[in-house]
Structures are given as C-alpha cells and as structure tokens.
C-alpha positions as CSV (number, residue, x, y, z in Angstrom):
1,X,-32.0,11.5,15.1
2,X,-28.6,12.2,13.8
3,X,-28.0,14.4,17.1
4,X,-29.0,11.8,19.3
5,X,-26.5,9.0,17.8
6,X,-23.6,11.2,17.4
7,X,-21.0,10.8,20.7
8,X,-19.0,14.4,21.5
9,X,-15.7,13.9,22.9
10,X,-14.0,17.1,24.3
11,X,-9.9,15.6,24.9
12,X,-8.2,17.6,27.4
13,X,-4.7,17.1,25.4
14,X,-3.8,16.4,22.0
15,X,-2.3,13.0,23.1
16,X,-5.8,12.3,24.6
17,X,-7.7,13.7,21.2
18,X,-5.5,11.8,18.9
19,X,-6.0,8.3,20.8
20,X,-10.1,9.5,21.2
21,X,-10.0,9.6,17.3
22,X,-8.0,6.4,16.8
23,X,-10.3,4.4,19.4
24,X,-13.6,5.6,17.6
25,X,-12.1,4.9,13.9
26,X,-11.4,1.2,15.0
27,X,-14.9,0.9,16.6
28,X,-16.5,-1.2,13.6
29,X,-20.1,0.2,15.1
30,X,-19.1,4.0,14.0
31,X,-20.0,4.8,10.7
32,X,-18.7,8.7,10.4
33,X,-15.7,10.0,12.6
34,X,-15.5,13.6,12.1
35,X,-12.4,15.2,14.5
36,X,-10.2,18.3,15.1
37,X,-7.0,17.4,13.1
38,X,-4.8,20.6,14.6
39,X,-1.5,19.4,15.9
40,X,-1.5,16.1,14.1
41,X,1.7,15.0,12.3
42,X,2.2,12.9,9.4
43,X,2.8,10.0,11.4
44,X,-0.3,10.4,13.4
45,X,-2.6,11.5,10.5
46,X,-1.3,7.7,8.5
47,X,-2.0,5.6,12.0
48,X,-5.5,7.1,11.8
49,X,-6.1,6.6,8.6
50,X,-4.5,3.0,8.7
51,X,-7.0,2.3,12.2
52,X,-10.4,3.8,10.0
53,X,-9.3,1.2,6.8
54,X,-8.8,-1.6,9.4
55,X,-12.7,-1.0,10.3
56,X,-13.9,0.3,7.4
57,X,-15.0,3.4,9.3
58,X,-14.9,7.1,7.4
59,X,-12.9,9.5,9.2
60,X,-12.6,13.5,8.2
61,X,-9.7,15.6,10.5
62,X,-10.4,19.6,10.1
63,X,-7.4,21.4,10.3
64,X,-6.9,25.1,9.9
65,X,-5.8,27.1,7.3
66,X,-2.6,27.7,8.8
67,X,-1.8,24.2,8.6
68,X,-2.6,23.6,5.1
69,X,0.8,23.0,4.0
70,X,1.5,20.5,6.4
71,X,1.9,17.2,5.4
72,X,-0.9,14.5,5.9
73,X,-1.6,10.7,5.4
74,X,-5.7,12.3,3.8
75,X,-6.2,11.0,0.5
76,X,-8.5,14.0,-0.9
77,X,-7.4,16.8,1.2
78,X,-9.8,19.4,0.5
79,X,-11.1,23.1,1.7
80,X,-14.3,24.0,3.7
81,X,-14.9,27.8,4.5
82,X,-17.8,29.1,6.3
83,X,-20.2,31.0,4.3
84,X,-21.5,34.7,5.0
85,X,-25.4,34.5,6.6
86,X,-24.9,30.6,7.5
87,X,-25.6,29.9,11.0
88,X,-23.9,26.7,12.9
C-alpha cells in the first residue's frame, strides 16, 4: 500500500528537515516528496526545488498561513484548509 511505501522523517532541527527534504528530492527512486515548509527561506525553498528538477522528483512544502506572504522558489503556490467533519 501507499502507507507501507511512504518513509516518515521526524528532523530534530530545521537544518536537519531542510537537508531530509533535499536528500529525498534527489533520490531518483522517490516519486512524491511531501514536507513541512515552515522556516524555509527563499534561498532554501529554490535549492529544493532545483534538487527535485535535477531528479525529476515532485516535491509539495506546507507552510502555514502565517507565512503566506513570504517569498518562495514554488511555482503554483496554492491554499489547502482543512474541512469541517473531515477526519486525518
């Protein structure tokens, strides 16, 4: 299953999360990097998005709403919201 192919990695530092995120969207065997974009500068978020193009990997960064107006490397920046009665 999906579950069972997906890798969790819980970084102890953004340093350690932004490197996690880089190493994975270089790895030409991911197919889907999903990651906690909070903290990440513009200079970060464009080496990321440089390392998934190198391998051809997708790579999505969530940040919060309170970060919205910072600046980013993503090409479609877009919303997601929780919706009422949806369960994670």
């Amino acid at each position: 299953s999906l579950l069972d192919a997906s890798v969790f990695i819980d970084a102890r530092s953004a340093a350690e999360r932004v490197w996690a995120i880089e190493v994975a969207s270089r790895c030409e065997g991911v197919g889907m990097v999903i990651a906690d974009g909070r903290g990440i500068g513009m200079a970060e978020s464009r080496r990321l998005q440089l390392a998934a193009a190198a391998a051809g990997t997708a790579a999505q960064r969530i940040r919060p709403d309170e970060e919205r107006a910072e600046q980013s490397a993503a090409r479609a920046p877009g919303r997601a919201r929780p919706q009422p009665g949806m369960e994670c």
